[in-house]
ROPA-652023 format. One record per residue: x, y, z of N, C-alpha, C, CB in turn; residue in three letters. Coordinates in steps of 0.05 Angstrom, whole numbers, plus 5000, padded with zeros to 4 digits. Glycine has a CB too. Layout:
BEGIN
XYZXYZXYZXYZALA...
END
This chain:
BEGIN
890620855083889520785057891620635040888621045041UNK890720415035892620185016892820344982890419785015UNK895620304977895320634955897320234927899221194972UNK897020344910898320134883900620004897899520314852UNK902820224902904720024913905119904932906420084913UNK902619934952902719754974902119384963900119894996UNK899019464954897819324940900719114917895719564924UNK901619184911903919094890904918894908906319354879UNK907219044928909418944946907218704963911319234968UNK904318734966903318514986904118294956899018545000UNK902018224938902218144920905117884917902018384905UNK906618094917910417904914909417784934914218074920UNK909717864962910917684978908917424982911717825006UNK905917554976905517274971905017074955904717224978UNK907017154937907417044911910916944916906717294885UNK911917004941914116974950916416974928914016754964UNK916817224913918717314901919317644902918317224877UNK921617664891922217964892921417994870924818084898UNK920018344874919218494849921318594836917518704854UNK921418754812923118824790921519184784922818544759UNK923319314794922419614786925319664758922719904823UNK923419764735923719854723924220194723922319754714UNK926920324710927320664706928020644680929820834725UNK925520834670925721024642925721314653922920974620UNK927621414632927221724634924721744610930421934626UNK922821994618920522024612921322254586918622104639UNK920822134557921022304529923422204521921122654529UNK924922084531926821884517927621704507927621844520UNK927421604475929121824457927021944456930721774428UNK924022034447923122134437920222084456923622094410UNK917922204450915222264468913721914461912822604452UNK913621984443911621744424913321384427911821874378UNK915521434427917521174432917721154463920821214417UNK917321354473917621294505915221254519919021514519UNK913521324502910421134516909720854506907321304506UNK910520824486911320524477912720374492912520504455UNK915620484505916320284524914720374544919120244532UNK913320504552913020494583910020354582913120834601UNK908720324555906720204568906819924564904220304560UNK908719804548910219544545911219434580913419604521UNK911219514591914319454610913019324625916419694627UNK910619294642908319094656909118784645904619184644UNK907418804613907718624597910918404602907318784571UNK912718654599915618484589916518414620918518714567UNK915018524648915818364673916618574699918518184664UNK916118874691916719004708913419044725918319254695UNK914419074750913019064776912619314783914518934798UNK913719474782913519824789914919944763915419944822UNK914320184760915020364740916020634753912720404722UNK918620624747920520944757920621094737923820934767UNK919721324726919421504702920821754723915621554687UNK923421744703925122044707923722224704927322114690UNK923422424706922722624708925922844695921522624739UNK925122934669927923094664928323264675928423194644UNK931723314668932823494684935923614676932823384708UNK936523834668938523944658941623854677937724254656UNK941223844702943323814723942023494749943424204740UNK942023334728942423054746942823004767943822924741UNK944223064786947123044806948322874808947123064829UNK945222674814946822314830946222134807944622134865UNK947122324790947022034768948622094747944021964753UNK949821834738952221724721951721914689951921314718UNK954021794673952721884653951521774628954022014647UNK950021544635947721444622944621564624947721184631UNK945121624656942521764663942922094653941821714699UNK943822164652945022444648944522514622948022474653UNK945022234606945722294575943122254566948122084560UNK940222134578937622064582935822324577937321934610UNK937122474604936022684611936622954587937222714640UNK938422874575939223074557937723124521942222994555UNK937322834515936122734500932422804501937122464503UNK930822684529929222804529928523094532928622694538UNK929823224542929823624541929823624507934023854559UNK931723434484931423624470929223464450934123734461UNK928223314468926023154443923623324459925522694442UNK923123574470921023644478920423564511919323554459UNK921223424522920623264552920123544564923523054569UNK918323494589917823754614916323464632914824144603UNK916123714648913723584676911523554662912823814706UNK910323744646907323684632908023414617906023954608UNK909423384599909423154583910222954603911323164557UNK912022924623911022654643909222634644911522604667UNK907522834653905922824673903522754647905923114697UNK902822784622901122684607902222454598900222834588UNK904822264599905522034591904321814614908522044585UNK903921954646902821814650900421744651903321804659UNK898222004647895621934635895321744613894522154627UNK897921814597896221534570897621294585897521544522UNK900021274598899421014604897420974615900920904617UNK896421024634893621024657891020934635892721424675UNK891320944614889120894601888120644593889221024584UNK891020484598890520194591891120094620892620054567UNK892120214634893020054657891920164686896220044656UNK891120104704889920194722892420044752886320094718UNK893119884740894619744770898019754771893919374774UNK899019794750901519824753902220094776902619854724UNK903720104789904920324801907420434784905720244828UNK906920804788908620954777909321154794907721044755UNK913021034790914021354807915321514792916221334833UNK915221724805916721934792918322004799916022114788UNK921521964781923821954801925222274796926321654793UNK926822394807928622614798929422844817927322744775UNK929323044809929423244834927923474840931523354836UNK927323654858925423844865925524084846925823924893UNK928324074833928524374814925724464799930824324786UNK925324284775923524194758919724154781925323864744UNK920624024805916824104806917824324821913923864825UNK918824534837918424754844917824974825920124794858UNK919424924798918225144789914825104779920225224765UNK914424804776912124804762909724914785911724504749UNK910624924810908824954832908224694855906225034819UNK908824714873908524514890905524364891909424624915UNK904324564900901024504893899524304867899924814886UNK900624554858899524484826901024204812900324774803UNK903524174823904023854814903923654828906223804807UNK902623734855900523414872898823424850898323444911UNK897623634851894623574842894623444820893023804837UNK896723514795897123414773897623154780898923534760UNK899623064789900522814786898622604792902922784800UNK896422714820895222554830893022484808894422634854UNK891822674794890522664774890622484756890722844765UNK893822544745894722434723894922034737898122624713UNK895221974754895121694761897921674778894821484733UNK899621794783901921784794901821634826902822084793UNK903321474838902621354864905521424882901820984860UNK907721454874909521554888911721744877910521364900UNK913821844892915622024884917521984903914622304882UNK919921994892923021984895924122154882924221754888UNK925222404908926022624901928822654914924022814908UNK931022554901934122474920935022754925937022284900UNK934523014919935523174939934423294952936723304934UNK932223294967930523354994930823225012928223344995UNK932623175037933723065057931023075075936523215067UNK931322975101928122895121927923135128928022665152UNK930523345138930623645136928223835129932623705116UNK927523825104925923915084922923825079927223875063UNK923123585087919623515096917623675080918723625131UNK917123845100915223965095915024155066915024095117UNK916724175047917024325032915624124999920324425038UNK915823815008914723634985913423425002917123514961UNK914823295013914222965029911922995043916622835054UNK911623215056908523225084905923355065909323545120UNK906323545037905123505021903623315010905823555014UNK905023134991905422954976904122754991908122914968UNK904222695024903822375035900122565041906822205073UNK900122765048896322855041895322915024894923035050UNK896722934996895122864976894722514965896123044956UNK896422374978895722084979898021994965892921994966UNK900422084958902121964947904121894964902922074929UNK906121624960907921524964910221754970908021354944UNK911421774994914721904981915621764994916022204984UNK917821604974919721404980922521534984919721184957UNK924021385010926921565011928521375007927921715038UNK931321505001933721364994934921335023935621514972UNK936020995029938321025045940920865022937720855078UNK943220935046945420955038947320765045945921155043UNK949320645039951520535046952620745076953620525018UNK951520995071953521075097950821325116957521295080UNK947621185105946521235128946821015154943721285120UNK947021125176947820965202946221005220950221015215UNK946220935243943920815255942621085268944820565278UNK944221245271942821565286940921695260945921875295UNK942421625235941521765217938521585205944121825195UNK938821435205936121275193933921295209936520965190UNK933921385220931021385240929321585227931421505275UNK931021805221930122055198928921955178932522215183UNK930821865164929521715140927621615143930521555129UNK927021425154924621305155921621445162925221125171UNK922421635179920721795192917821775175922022085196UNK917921975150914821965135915721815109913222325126UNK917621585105917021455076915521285077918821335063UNK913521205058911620975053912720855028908521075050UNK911420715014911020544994913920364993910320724967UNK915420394996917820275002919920455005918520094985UNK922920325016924420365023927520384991923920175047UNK928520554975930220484965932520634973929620474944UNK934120304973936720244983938220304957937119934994UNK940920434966942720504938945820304954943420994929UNK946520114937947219874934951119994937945719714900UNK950620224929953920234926953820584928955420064889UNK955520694936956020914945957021064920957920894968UNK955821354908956321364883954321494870956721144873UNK954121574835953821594828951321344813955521684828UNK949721354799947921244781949521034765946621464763UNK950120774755950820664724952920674736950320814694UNK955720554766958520494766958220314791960720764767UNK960220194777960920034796958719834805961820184817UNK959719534834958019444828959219304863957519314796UNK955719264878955919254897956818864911953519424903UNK958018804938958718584954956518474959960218644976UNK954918244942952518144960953118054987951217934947UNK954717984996954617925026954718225045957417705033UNK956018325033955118635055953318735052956418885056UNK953018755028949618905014946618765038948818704966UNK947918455030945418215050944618345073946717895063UNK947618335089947918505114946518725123950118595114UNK946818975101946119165107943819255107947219265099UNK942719075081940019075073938118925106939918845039UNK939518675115938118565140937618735164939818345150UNK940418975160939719055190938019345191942819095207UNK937719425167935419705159932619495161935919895116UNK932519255152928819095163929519105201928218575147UNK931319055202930419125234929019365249932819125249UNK928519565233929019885234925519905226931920055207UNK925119725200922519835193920719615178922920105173UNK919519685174916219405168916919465129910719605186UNK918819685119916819785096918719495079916920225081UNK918119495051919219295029922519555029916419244988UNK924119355021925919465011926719354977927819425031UNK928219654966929119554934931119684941927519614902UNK932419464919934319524922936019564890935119334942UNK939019844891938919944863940820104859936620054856UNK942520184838945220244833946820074829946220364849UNK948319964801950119724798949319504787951119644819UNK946819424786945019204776944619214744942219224791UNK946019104728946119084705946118834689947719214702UNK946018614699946218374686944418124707949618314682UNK941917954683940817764705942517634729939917544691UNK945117594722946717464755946717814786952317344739UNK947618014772946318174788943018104809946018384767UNK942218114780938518104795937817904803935818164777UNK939117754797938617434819940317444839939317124806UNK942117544848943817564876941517774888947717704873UNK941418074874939518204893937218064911938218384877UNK936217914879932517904890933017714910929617754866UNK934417534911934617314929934417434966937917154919UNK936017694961934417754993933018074992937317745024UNK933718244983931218434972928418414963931818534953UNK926718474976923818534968923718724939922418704994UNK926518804925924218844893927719004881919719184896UNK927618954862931118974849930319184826932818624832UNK932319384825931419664816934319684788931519974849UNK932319674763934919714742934120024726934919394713UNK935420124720935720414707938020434692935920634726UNK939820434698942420534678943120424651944920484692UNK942420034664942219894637940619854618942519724638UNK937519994637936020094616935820324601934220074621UNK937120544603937220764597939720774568937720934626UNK941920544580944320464557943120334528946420204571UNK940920184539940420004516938420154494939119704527UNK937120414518935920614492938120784478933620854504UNK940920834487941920964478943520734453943221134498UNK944120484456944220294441943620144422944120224446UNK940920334419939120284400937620504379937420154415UNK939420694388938920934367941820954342938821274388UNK939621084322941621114294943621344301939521214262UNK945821374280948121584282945921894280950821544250UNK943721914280943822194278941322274307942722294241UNK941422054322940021944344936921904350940822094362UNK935621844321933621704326933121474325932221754319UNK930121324343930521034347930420864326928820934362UNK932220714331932320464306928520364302934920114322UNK928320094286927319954287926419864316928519834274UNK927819744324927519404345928319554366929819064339UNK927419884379929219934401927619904431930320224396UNK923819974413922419804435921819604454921619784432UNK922219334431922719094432925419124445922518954407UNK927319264444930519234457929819204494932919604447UNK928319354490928019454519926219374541927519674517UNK924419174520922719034532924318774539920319004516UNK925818654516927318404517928818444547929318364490UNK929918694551932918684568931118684601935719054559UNK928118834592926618804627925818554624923619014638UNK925418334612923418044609926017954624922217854572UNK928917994616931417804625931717804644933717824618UNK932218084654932218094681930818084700932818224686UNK927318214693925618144714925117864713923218284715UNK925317624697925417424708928017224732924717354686UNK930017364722931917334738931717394772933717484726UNK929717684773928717704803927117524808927317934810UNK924717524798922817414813923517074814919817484800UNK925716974803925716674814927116724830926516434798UNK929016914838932116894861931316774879933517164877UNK928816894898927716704920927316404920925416774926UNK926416334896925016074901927315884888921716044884UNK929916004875931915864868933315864892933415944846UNK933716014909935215904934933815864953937116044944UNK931415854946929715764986928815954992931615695018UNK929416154986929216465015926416535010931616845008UNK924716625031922316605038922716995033921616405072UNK919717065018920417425022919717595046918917585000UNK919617835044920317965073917417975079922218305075UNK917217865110914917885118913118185125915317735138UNK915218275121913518665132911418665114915719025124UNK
END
């Protein structure tokens, strides 16, 4: 069954550019300001939508994302309020794809069951859950892919060739690649090894790859997109909400608009990379 983000990733390639995934943490700064950007972010150029999912203990992430996650816990954020931010987006939008990024803490307690059902409900099309290894399967991923959703896995700078076969095993909707070994929001990855590495995981599998960690500025997202199937920003979006709040940390004025401006810059920066250097997108 062809599920949004398939549908999406056909779309690019034959439109022969890389897509632009967008990460918001979901109630950050606040419930009402964070459905404003998220139902903005189509509009300003994002291709997929990654909605954090909060969480008291982050792991793999820096401390922009951390500092995200902290903010929404105390503006009220849970799994229910994702999980109704994405119903009102869903209300204007029927084709964007939405994942839900974060970790298993947060949906186990809410119930495994009960948050397919929710999410599927609520309009949700995939999930990226970075600490459930192929190990664990069955505990979210073999769920999740029969109630019809996406579970997308992470590879690594130092998954290798025994180890990736795993990975791949039950991910659909795409493939995300983490660009630099690390933490969320540091450091910043070698496009010629990245190229490399990124070339020899399409030998491995048919799915799109994005690629993400370190990408903070349009020259970033135009080196990515140029050979990635879809360039993944979060940290610098998550900075520019924290950038745009007053000393006692609510949102300015212009913080919507901040955030729309900073996805228009960059997702246009992807989607020409291809067609500014030639490169034809991934045929999978």
């Amino acid at each position: 069954m062809s599920t949004r983000i398939d549908r999406r990733f056909a779309k690019l390639r034959e439109e022969g550019k890389a897509g632009f995934v967008a990460f918001v943490t979901a109630a950050d700064p606040d419930i009402e300001a964070c459905i404003e950007i998220v139902k903005g972010l189509p509009g300003a150029g994002a291709d997929v939508i990654e909605l954090g999912m909060p969480f008291t203990d982050p792991m793999a992430d820096g401390p922009a994302i951390q500092e995200a996650s902290i903010r929404a816990l105390k503006a009220g954020g849970s799994m229910k309020v994702t999980l109704d931010l994405v119903r009102r987006f869903r209300e204007g939008d029927q084709d964007t794809p939405i994942v839900l990024m974060g970790y298993f803490n947060p949906i186990y307690h809410y119930g495994v069951d009960a948050f397919l059902a929710d999410a599927s409900a609520a309009g949700v099309d995939g999930l990226i859950v970075v600490d459930l290894p192929p190990e664990e399967d069955a505990e979210l991923c073999l769920p999740a892919r029969d109630a019809g959703l996406n579970f997308i896995r992470l590879a690594t700078p130092t998954t290798d060739e025994a180890r990736l076969p795993a990975v791949l095993a039950n991910t659909s909707g795409f493939l995300y690649y983490v660009a630099i070994a690390g933490i969320t929001g540091t450091g910043s990855a070698d496009r010629g090894k990245l190229e490399a590495e990124v070339n020899a995981i399409r030998a491995a599998t048919q799915l799109p790859i994005a690629v993400g960690f370190g990408i903070k500025t349009p020259e970033n997202a135009a080196e990515i997109g140029a050979f990635a199937d879809a360039v993944v920003v979060g940290s610098a979006l998550v900075q520019c909400v924290a950038d745009n709040l007053d000393a006692r940390g609510r949102p300015k004025a212009g913080l919507v608009q901040a955030i729309h401006d900073k996805v228009t810059e960059l997702a246009s920066a992807a989607h020409s990379a291809k067609k500014a250097e030639g490169v034809q997108g991934s045929t999978a």
